[in-house]
TORTI-258731 format. One record per residue (C-alpha): x, y, z; residue number from 0; residue in three letters. Coordinates in steps of 0.05 Angstrom, whole numbers. Layout:
<px = X | py = Y | pz = Z | seq = NUM | type = ALA> .
...
// end
This chain:
<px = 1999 | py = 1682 | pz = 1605 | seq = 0 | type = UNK> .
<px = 1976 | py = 1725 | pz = 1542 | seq = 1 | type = UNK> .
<px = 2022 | py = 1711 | pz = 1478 | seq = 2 | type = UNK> .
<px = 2010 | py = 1744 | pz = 1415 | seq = 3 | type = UNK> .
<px = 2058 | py = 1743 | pz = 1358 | seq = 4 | type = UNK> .
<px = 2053 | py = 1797 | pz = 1303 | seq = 5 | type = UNK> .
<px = 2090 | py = 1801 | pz = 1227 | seq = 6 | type = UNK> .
<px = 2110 | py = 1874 | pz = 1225 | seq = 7 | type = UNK> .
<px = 2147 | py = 1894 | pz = 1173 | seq = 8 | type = UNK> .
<px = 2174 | py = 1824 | pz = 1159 | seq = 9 | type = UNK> .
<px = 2192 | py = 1812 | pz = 1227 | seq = 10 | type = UNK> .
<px = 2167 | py = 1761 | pz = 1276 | seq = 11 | type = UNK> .
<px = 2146 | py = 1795 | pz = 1336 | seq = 12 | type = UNK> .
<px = 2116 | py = 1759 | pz = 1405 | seq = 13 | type = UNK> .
<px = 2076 | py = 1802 | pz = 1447 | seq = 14 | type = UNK> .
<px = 2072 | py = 1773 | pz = 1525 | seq = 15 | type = UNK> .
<px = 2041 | py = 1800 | pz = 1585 | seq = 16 | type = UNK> .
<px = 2088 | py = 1806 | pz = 1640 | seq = 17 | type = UNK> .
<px = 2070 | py = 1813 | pz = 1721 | seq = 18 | type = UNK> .
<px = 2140 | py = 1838 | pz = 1736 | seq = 19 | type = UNK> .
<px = 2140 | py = 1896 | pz = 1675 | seq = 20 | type = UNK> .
<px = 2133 | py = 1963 | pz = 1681 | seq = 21 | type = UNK> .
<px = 2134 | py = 1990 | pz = 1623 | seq = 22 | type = UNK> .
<px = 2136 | py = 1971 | pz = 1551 | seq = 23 | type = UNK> .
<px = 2209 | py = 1921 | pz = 1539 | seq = 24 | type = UNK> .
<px = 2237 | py = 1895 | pz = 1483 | seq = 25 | type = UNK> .
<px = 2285 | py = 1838 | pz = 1481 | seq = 26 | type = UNK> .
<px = 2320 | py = 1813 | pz = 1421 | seq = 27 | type = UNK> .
<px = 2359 | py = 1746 | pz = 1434 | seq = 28 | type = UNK> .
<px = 2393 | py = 1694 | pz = 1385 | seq = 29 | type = UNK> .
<px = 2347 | py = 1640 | pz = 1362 | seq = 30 | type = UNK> .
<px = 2285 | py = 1662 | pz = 1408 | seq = 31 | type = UNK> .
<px = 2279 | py = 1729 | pz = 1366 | seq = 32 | type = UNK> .
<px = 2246 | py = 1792 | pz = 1384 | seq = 33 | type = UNK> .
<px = 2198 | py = 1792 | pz = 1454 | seq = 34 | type = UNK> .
<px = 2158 | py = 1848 | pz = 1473 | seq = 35 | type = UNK> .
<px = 2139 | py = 1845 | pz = 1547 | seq = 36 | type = UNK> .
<px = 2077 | py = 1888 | pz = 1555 | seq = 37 | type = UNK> .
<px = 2058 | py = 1912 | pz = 1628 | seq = 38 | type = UNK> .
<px = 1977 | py = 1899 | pz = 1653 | seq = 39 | type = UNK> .
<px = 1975 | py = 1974 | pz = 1652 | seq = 40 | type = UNK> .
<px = 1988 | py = 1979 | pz = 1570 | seq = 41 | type = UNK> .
<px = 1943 | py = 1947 | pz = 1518 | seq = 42 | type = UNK> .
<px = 1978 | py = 1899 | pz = 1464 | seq = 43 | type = UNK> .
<px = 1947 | py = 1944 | pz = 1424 | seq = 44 | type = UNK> .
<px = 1994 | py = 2009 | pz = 1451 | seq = 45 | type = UNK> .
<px = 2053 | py = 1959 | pz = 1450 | seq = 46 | type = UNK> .
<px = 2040 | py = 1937 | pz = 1379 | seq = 47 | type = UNK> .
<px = 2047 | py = 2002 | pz = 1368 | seq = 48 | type = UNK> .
<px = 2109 | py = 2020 | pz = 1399 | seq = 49 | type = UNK> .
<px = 2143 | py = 1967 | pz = 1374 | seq = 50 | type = UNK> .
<px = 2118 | py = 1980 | pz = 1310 | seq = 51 | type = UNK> .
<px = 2156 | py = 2053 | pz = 1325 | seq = 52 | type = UNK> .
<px = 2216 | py = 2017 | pz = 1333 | seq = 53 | type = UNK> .
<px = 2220 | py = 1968 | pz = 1277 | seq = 54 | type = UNK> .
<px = 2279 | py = 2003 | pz = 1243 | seq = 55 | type = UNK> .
<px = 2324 | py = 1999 | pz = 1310 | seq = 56 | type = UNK> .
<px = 2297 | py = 1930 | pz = 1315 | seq = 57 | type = UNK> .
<px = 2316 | py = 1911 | pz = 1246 | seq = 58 | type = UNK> .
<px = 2394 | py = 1932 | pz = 1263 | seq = 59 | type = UNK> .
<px = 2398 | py = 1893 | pz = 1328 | seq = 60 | type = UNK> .
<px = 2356 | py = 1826 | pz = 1283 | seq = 61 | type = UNK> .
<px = 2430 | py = 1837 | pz = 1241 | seq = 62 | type = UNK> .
<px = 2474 | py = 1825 | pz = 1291 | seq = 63 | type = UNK> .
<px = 2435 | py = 1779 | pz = 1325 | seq = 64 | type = UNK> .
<px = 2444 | py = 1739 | pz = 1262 | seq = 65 | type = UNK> .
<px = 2516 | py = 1752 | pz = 1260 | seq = 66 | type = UNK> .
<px = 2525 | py = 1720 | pz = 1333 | seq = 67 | type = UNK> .
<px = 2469 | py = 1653 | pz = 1312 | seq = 68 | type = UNK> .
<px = 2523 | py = 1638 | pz = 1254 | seq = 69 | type = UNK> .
<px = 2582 | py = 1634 | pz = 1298 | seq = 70 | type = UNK> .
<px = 2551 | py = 1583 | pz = 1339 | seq = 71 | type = UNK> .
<px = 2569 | py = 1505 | pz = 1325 | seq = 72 | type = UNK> .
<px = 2514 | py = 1460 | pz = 1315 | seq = 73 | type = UNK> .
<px = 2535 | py = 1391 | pz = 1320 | seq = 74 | type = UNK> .
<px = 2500 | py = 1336 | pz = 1293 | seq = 75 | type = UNK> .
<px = 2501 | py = 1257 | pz = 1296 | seq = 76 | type = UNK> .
<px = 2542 | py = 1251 | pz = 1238 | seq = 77 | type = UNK> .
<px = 2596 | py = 1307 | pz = 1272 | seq = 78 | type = UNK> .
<px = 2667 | py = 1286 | pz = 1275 | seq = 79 | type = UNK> .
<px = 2696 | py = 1309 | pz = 1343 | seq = 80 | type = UNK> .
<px = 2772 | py = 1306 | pz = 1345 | seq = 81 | type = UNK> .
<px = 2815 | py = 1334 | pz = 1405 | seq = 82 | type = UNK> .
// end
């Protein structure tokens, strides 16, 4: 599988060619980030592009996506559990 991961604009961005795609998809996620899944008929140069297109409505969604990774719990070893 192709992978390419781009900084635009501050903001990790992987690039991934997809057999099922088809068209141009991105996917923002908690703690995986922002995936592009490009289609065999599109360059990763074209989706570079659109993404890049898209940063600013990318940015917003990055913010609540950041909202939703702080209200998970991460235990640890050293976690007290108590029911």
């Amino acid at each position: 599988m192709d992978v390419q991961v781009f900084n635009i604009k501050g903001v990790d961005v992987t690039l991934f060619r997809s057999n099922r795609a088809k068209r141009v998809n991105i996917t923002i996620n908690p703690f995986t980030g922002v995936r592009v899944s490009v289609p065999h008929s599109v360059s990763f140069k074209k989706a570079k592009e659109a993404t890049e297109q898209r940063i600013n409505w990318i940015k917003t969604h990055l913010s609540k996506m950041q909202k939703a990774e702080d209200l998970f719990t991460v235990f640890t070893k050293e976690s007290k559990f108590q029911t």
